[in-house]
C-alpha positions as CSV (number, residue, x, y, z in Angstrom):
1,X,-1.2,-27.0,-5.8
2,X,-2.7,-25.0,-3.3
3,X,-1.6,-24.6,0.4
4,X,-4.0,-24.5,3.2
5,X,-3.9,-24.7,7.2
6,X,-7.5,-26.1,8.3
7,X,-9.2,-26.2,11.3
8,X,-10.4,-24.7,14.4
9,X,-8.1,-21.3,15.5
10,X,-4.4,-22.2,17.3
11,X,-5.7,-26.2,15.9
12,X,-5.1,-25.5,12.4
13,X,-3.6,-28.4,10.3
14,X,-1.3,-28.5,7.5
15,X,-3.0,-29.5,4.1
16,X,-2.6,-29.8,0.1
17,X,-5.9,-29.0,-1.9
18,X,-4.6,-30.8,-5.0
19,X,-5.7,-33.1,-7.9
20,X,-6.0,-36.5,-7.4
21,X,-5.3,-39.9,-9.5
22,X,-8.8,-39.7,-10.6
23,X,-8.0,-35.9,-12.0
24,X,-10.7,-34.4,-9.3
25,X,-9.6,-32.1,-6.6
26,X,-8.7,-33.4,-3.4
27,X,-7.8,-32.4,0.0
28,X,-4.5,-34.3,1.8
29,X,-2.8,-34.3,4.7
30,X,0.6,-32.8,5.1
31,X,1.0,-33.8,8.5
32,X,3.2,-37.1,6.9
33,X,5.8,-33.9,6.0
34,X,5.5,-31.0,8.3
35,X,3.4,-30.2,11.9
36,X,2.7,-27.2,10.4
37,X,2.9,-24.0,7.1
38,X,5.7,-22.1,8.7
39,X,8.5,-21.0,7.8
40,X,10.9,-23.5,8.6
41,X,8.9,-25.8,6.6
42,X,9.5,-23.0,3.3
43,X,13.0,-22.6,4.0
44,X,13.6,-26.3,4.0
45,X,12.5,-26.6,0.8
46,X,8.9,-28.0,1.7
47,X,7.0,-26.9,-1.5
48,X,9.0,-29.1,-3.5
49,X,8.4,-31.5,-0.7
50,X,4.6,-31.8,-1.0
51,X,4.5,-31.9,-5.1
52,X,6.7,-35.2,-5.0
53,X,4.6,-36.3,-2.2
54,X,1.8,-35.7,-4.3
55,X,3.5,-37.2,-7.4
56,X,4.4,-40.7,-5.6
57,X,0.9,-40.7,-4.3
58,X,2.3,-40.9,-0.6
59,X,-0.2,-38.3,1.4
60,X,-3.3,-39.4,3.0
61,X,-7.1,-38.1,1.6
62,X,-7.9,-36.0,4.6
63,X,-11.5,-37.0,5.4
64,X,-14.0,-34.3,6.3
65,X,-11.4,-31.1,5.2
66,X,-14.5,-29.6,3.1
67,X,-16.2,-28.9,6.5
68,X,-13.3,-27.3,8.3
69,X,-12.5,-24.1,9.3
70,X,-10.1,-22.4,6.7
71,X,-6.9,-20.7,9.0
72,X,-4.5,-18.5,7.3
73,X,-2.3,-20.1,5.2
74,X,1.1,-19.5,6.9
75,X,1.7,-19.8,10.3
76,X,1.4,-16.3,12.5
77,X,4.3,-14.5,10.2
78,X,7.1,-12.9,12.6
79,X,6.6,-9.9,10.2
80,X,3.9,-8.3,7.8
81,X,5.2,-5.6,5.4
82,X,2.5,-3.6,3.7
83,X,3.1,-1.4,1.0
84,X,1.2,1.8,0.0
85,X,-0.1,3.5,-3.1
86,X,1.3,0.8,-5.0
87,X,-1.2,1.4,-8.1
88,X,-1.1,5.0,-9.7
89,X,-4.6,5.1,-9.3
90,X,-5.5,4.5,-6.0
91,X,-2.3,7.1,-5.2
92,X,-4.3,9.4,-7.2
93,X,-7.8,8.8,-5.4
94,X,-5.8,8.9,-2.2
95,X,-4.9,12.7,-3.3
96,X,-1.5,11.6,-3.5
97,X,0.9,11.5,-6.6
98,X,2.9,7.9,-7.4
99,X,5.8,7.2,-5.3
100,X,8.9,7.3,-6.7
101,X,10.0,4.7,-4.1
102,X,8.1,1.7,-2.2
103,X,5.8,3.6,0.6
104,X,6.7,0.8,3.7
105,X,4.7,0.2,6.9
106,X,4.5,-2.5,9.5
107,X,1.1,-4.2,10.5
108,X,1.5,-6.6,13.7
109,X,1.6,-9.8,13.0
110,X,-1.8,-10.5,15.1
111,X,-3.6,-8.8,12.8
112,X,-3.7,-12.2,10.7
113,X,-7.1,-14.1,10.3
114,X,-8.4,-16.5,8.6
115,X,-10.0,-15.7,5.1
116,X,-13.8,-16.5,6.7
117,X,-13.9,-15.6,9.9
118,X,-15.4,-12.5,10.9
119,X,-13.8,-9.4,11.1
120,X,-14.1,-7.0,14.1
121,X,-15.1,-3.2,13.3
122,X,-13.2,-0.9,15.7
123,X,-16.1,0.4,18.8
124,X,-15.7,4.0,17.7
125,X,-15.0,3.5,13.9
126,X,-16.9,5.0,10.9
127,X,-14.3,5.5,8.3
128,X,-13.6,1.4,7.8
129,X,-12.4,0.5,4.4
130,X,-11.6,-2.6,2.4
131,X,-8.0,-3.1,0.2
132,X,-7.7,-6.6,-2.3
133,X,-3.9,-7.2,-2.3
134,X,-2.0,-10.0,-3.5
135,X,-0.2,-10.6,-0.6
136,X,3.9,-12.5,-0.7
137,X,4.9,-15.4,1.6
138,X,9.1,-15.1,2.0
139,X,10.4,-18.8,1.5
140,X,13.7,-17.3,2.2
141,X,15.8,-14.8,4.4
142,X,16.4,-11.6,2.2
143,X,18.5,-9.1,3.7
144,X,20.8,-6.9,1.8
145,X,20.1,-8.5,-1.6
146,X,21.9,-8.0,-4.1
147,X,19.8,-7.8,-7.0
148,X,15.9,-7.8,-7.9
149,X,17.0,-11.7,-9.6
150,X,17.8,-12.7,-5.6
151,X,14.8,-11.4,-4.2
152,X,12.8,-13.6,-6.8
153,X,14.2,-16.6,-5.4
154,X,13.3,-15.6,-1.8
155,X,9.7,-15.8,-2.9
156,X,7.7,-19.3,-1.5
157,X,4.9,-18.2,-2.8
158,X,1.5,-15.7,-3.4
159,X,-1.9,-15.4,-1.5
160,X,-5.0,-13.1,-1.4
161,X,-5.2,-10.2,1.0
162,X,-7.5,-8.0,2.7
163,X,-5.7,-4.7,4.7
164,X,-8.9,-3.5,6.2
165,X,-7.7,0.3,7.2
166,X,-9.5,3.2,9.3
167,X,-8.9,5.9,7.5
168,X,-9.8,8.4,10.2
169,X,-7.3,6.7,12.2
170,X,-4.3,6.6,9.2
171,X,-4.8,10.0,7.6
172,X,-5.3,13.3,9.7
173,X,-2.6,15.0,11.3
174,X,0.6,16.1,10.1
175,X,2.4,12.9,10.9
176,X,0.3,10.5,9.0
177,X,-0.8,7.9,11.4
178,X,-0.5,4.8,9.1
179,X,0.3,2.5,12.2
180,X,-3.3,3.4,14.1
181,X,-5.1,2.8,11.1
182,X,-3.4,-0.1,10.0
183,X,-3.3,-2.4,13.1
184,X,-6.9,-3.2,14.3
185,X,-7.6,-6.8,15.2
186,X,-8.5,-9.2,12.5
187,X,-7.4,-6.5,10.1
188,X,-5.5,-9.0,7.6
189,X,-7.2,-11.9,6.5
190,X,-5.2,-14.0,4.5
191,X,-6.1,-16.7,2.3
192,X,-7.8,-19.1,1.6
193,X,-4.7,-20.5,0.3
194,X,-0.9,-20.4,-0.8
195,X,0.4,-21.2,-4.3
196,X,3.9,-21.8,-5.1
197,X,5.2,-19.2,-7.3
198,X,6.7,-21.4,-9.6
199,X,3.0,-22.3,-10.1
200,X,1.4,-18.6,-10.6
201,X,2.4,-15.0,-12.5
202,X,2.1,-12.8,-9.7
203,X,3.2,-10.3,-12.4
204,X,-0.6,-10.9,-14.4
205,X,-3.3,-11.8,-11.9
206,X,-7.1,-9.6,-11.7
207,X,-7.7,-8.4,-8.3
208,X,-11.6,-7.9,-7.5
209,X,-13.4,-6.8,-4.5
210,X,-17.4,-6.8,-3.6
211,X,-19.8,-5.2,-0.3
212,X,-22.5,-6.7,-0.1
213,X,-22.7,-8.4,-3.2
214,X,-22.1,-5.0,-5.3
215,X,-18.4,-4.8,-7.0
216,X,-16.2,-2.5,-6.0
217,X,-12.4,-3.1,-7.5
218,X,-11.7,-4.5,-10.4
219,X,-7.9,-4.1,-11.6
220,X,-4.7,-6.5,-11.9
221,X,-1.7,-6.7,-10.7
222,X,-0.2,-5.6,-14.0
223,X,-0.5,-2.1,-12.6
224,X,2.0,-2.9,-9.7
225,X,4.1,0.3,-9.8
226,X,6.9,-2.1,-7.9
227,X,6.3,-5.9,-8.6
228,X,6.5,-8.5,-5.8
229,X,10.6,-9.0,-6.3
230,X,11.2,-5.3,-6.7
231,X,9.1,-4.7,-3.3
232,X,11.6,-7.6,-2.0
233,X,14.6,-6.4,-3.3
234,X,14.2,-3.3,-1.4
235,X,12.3,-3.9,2.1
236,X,15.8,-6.1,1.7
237,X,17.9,-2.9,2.6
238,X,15.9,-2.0,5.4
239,X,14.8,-5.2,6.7
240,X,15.4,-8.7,7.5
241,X,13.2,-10.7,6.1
242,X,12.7,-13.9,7.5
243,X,10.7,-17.3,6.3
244,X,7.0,-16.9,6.7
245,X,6.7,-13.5,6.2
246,X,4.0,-11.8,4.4
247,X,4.4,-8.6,2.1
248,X,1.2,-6.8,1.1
249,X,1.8,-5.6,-1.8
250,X,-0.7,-2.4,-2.1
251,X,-4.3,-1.8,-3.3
252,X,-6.0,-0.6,-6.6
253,X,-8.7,2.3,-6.8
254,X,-12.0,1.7,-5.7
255,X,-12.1,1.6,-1.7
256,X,-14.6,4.3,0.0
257,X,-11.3,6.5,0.8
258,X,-12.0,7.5,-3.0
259,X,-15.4,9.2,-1.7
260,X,-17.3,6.8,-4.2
261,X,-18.5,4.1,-2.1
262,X,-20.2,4.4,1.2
263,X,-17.1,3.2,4.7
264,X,-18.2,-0.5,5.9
265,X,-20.7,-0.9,8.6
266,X,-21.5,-3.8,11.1
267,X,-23.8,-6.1,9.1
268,X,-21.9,-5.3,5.7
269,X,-20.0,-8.6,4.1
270,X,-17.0,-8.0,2.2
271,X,-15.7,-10.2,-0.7
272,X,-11.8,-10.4,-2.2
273,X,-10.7,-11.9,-5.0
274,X,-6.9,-12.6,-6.8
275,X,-7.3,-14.6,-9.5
276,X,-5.7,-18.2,-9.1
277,X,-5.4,-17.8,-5.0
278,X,-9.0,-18.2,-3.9
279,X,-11.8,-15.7,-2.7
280,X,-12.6,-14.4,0.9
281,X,-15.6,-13.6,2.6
282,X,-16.1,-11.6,5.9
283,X,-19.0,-10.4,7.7
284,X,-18.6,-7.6,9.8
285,X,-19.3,-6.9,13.1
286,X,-19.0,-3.9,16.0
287,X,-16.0,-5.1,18.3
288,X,-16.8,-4.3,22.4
289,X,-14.1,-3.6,24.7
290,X,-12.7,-7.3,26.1
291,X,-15.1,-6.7,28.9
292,X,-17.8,-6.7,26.9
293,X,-17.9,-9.9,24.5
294,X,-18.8,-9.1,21.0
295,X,-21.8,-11.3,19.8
296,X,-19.9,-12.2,16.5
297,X,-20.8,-14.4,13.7
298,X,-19.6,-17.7,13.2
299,X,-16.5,-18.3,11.2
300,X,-17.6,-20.2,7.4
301,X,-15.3,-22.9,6.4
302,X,-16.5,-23.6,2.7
303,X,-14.4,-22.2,-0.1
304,X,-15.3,-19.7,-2.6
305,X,-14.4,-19.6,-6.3
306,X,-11.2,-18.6,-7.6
């Protein structure tokens, strides 16, 4: 079953995409069980919730859902961890060897979008760059596990991820600016929807990216140095962890930083893919200071394949 909030932004709704009786898929409400994805609703066990909802037959069709807005699948998460050089080689095209431990960083949690909606380039940037990630959603709190076995358990579920960066804002100088390059508006899309992971291998899923139609990445999670409980287990020590919350879990080769492939522009559309947990699609356009109101696409509703 697949997750989704749907809707106009801050009027998002709570809804199942699902098969039906008939064995086609089907979009429900899951308003009859929960106002909204957050992460009360995954710490109370709401997952399970749904699937006998959907096994007695008890959720209402939700009429019109193919037309709506697609939102993030979880609520705003009080925390996004993102995790860097997690494949040995995009460390490598990075100029950087593998980590012997997780590489941790914060993104504020406003930097969550929708997995349509158009995404802001920074007014003065020109070293933008795209990162598929298969993205965690906490379904429990996790703080000072004990074991890697725990931190499965605190997993609700996966989604797809995009961790646009600015890699002339993250790289030079001797501190390594992560946080400037990593925190631009509408810099996370998440989406377009949440699987259980009872329901998925987020151990064994292909990770794919296009611009502008031309492919880019093309890897699988298989080559996770840390896998999603391992990356749990130990933002666990450091952390608290709390419903809701997303962990991005790093990015294969083949973004521009590598020097291959041209930075994005305005105009450019970017596609990401995890297999199983849906495709995105964002055009891009130049941001203006809040003075200035960007003219900015429109933000697409319709799903893409998985």
């Amino acid at each position: 079953m697949k997750i989704m909030r749907l809707g106009d932004i801050g009027k998002e709704q709570p809804a199942v995409l699902a098969r039906s009786a008939a064995g086609d898929e089907e979009y429900f409400s899951l308003l009859p069980l929960t106002g909204d994805v957050d992460g009360a609703f995954l710490a109370g066990g709401g997952l399970a919730k749904v699937r006998e909802a959907l096994e007695a037959g008890t959720l209402p069709v939700l009429e019109g859902a193919a037309g709506l807005r697609i939102g993030a699948p979880v609520v705003r998460p009080g925390a996004v961890v993102g995790i860097g050089m997690n494949y040995a080689a995009h460390a490598a095209e990075s100029g950087s060897a593998p980590p012997e431990i997780p590489v941790v960083f914060l993104k504020p949690a406003n930097t969550v979008t929708g997995p349509y909606d158009p995404a802001p380039v920074p007014p003065h940037s020109h070293k933008y760059d795209w990162e598929v990630e298969l993205g965690i959603v906490i379904g429990a709190e996790a703080s000072y596990l004990p074991s890697v076995e725990a931190a499965q358990d605190c997993i609700a579920g996966y989604v797809t991820a995009n961790d646009f960066s600015e890699r002339e804002y993250q790289i030079p100088g001797a501190a390594g600016q992560w946080t400037k390059g990593k925190s631009l508006p509408g810099s996370t899309p998440l989406g377009p929807w949440l699987v259980p992971s009872g329901e998925i291998d987020g151990g064994n899923l292909r990770l794919r990216s296009w611009v502008n139609g031309e492919a880019r990445q093309d890897s699988s999670t298989a080559g996770l140095i840390f896998d999603a409980a391992t990356l749990v287990h130990h933002c666990s020590q450091y952390m608290r962890l709390e419903p809701g919350d997303v962990i991005i879990t790093g990015t294969p080769e083949g973004v521009a930083l590598s020097g291959r492939f041209p930075y994005l522009r305005p105009g450019d559309v970017v596609e990401v893919e995890v297999e199983g947990l849906g495709r995105q699609r964002q055009e891009l356009y130049r941001a203006r200071p809040a003075s200035a109101a960007p003219a900015k696409p429109a933000p697409q509703g319709q799903l893409q394949s998985s």
